[in-house]
N, C-alpha and C positions, 0 to 999 in steps of 0.2 A: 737497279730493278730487282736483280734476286736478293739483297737485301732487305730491300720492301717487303720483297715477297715471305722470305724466311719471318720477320716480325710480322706479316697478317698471320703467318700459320700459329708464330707462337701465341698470338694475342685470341684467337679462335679455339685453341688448346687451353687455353688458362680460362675460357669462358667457358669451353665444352664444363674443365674440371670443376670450375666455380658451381656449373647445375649439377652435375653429381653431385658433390656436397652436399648442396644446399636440398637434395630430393632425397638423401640419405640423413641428413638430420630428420627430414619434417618425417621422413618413415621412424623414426628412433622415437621422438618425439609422440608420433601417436600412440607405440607401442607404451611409452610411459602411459598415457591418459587412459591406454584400454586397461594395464594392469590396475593405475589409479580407481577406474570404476568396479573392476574387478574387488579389488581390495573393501572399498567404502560400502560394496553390496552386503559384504559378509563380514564388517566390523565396524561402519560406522565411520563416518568423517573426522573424527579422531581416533583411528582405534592402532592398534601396535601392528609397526611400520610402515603407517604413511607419512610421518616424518621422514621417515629415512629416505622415502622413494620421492619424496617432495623434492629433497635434496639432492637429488642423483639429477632427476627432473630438470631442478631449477641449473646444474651443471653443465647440463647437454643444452638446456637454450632457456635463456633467462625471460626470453623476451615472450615466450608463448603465455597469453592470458587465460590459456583451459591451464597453465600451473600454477597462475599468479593467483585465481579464484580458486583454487584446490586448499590452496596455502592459505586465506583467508576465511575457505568454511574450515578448515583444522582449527585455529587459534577460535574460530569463533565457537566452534562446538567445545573447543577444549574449555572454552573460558566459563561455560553457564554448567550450572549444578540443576538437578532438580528436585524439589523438596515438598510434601504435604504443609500448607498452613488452613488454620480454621479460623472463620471468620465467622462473627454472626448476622451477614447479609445472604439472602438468597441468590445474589449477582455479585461477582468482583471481578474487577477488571473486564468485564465483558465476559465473564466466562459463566458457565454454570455449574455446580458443586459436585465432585465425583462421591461424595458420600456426605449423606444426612442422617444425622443423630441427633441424641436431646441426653444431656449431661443430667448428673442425680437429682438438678432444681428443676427438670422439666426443661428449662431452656433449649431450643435451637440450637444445634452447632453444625454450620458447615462446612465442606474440607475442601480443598480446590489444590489441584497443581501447579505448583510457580515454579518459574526459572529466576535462580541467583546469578548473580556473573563476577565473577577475577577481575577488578580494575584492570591489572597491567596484563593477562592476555586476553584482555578485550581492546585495549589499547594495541595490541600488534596486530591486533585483525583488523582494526579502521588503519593503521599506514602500510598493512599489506595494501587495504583497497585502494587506498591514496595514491601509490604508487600506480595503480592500475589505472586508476581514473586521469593520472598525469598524462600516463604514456597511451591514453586514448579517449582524450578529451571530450569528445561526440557522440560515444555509448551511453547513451541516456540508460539502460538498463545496470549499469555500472553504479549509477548517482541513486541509482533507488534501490541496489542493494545495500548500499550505505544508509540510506533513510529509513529501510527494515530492519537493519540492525540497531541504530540508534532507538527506532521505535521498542525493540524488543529490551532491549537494555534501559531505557527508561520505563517504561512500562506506566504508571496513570498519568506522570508528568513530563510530558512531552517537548520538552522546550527547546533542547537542541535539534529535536525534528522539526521542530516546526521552523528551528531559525532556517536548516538546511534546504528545506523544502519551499522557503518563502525566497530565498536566491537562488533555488534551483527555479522557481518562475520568472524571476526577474530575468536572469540569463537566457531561458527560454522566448519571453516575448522581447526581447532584446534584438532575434534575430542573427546573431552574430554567427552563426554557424549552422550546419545541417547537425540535423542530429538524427543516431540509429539506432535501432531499437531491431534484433533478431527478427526475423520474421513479421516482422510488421514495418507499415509507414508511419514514421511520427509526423501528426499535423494537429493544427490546433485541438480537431475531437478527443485523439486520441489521446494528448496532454492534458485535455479537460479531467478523461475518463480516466487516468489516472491519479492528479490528483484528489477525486471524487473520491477514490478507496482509500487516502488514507484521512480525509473526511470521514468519512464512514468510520473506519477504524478509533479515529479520536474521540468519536459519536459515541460509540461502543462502549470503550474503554469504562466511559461511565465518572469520573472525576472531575471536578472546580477545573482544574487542571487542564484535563484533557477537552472538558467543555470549549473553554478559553481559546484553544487551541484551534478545537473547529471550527468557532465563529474566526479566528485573525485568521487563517486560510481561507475560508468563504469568501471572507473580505479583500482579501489578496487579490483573489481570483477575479471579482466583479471590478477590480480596481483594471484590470486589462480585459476581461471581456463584461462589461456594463450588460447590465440588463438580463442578465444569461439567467433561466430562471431554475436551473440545478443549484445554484449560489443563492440563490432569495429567499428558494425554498431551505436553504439547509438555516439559513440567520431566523426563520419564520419556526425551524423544528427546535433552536436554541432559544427563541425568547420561549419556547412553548415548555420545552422540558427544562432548562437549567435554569430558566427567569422566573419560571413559574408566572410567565405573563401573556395569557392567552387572548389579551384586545390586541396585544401588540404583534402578537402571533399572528394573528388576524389579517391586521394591517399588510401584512408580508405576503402572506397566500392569496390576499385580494389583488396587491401588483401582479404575481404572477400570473394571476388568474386574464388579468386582461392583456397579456402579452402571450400566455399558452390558455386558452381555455378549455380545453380535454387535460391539464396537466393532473395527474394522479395524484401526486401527493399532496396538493395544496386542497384538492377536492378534499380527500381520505383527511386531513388533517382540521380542514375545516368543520366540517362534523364532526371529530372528536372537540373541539372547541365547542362548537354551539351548545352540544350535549354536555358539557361542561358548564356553562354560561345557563343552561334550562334554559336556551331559546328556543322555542318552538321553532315560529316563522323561519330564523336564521336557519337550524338545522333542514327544512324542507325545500330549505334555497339551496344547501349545497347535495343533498340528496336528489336534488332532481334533476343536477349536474352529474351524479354519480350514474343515475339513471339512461342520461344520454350520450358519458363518453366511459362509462368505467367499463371496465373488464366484464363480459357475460354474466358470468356468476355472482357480481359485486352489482350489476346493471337488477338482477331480477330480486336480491334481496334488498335494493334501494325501492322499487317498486313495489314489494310487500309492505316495506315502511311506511311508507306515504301513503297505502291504501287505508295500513292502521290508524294513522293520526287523523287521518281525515275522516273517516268511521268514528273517531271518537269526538269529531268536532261537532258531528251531525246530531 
């Protein structure tokens, strides 16, 4: 019995010492991440010695992901340059021009800010994250900082986001796991609504390319939730903008229209068609849909409209 007893004590002493340890690293540990924010306020996510303290960091506990993502915006900031180019479009890449001029022929030239990026350390910031994403499989916020960098690093042509993003659905309506996201529940809306921003973003971007992109995502999406009419309407804003085919555009905002009929965009969209098409009647048809579900302000200029055309029918 006092045998026993001497091993509970020692086995409750090596467990007392195990939680010290363990509550004096995770103090050490923070004290890195306060200096880390400390640092990055006042130099930047790559700025001289956050490497070094990444690595003191990553010595004292490998496994903490506030170092693993420290380590990951380093190589990523380290890797993109940024540089003035002049393009002669008023829009590139979704952006808008920080200076406009006109060269000695008169011409147009404007100037926009790009990011370049280092192949090989941009490559060590995707298997920083890889690494992060191994060892915590279930942070959906993890898998879409990955998909903002890949976005950012390809920039009009999006193809590896799009491949990442299309198995980042697959996986998700899969089911096979929970998944977490910081302060929020992830549930089908909230995977909706996020993949809708980089829908949106592809939208932007403005290229063949990135068009492409946001139709096979749309497509993606309606292929696991059918019928969904944020998905109808975005295939309805791509036959319209990048097909340059406004029946078929049509075609798209009239489904949704009879699944959501107050929906805003197929409305707003459809009048920009009709008006395009010089249909009257058409345009009075979805104006007088604007009238009865749109926005206040969009409600009472749709009903100046219709007061005009019909004044002029008389």
């Amino acid at each position: 019995m006092k045998i026993k007893g001497k091993l509970a004590i020692m086995a409750l002493a090596a467990a007392v010492s195990a939680g010290f340890c363990a509550e004096a690293q995770e103090k050490q540990t923070d004290r890195f991440a306060q200096r880390y924010d400390l640092l990055v306020s006042k130099l930047g996510a790559d700025g001289v010695g956050i490497e070094t303290l990444l690595n003191a960091w990553e010595k004292e506990d490998s496994t903490d992901l506030r170092q693993q993502t420290a380590r990951f915006n380093y190589y990523f900031a380290k890797s993109r340059t940024e540089s003035v180019v002049t393009k002669p479009e008023r829009k590139y890449l979704g952006m808008d021009p920080v200076l406009h001029l006109k060269d000695s022929t008169g011409t147009d030239v404007y100037y926009y800010q790009e990011y370049f990026y280092d192949d090989s350390l941009f490559s060590m910031a995707v298997k920083t994250l890889d690494k992060s994403i191994k060892m915590h499989p279930d942070r959906l916020d993890l898998r879409l900082l990955k998909a903002d960098a890949l976005n950012a690093y390809e920039k009009g042509s999006p193809d590896m986001t799009l491949a990442y993003l299309n198995e980042l659905a697959d996986a998700y309506f899969s089911g096979d796991r929970a998944w977490e996201y910081p302060g929020d529940t992830v549930n089908d809306e909230f995977f909706k609504s996020v993949i809708q921003q980089y829908c949106a973003i592809f939208f932007s971007l403005g290229t063949p390319n990135s068009y492409d992109a946001f139709k096979s995502l749309s497509e993606k999406m309606l292929a696991y939730m059918k019928d969904d009419t944020t998905f109808m309407d975005n295939l309805g804003s791509y036959m319209l903008v990048a097909q340059k085919d406004p029946k078929t555009a049509l075609k798209w905002y009239n489904k949704v229209l009879k699944i959501k009929p107050d929906d805003y965009t197929a409305i707003k969209n459809g009048i920009i068609v009709a008006r395009s098409m010089k249909n009257l009647k058409l345009e009075k048809k979805y104006l007088q849909m604007m009238a009865e579900y749109g926005p206040s302000t969009e409600q009472e200029s749709a009903r100046v409209r219709l007061n005009a055309m019909n004044s002029k029918k008389k």
